[in-house]
C-alpha positions in Angstrom: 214.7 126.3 100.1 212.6 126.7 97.5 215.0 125.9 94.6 216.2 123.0 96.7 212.5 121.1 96.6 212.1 121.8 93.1 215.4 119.9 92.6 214.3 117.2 94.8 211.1 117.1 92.7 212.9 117.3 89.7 215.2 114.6 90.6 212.2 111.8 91.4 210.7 112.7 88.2 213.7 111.5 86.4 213.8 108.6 88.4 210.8 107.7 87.8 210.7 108.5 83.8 213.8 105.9 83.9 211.8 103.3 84.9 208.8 104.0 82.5 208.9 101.5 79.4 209.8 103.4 75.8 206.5 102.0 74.7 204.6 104.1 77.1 206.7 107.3 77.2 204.4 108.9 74.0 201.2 107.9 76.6 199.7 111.4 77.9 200.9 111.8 82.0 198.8 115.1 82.7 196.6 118.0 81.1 197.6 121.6 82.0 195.2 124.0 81.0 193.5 121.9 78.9 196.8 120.8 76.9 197.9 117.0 77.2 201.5 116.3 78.1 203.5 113.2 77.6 206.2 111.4 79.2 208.6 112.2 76.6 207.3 116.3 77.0 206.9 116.3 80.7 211.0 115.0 80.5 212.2 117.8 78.3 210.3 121.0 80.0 211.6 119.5 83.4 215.1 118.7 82.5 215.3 121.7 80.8 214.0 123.3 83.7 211.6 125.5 82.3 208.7 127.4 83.7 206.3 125.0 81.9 208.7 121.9 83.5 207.9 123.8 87.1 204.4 123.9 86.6 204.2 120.4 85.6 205.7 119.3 88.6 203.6 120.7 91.0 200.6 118.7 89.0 202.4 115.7 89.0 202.6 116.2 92.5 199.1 117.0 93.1 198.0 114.0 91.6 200.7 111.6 93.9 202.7 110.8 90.9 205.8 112.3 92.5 
């Protein structure tokens, strides 16, 4: 179950990054212990999957931008 909302979560994030003009993709999205991520960032570490690209997530998400 678990997995499966991370994919959903994974899956709006790249719908949404679609729809983001290239000219605002180097804009910072969210700070993570104290550390500024990017569109462009944010993209890789979550289609990537990584553990950094989970924990992103769940702050996008706490801040209703997923």
């Amino acid at each position: 179950m678990v997995g499966t909302r991370i994919k959903d979560k994974r899956g709006r994030f790249i719908g949404i990054f679609g729809n983001v003009p290239e000219t605002l993709r180097d804009d910072i999205i969210v700070t993570l212990d104290k550390k500024p991520y990017t569109w462009n960032t944010a993209f890789l570490e979550i289609k990537d999957n990584t553990s950094l690209g989970k924990k992103l997530l769940k702050r996008l998400e706490e801040l209703d931008i997923l």
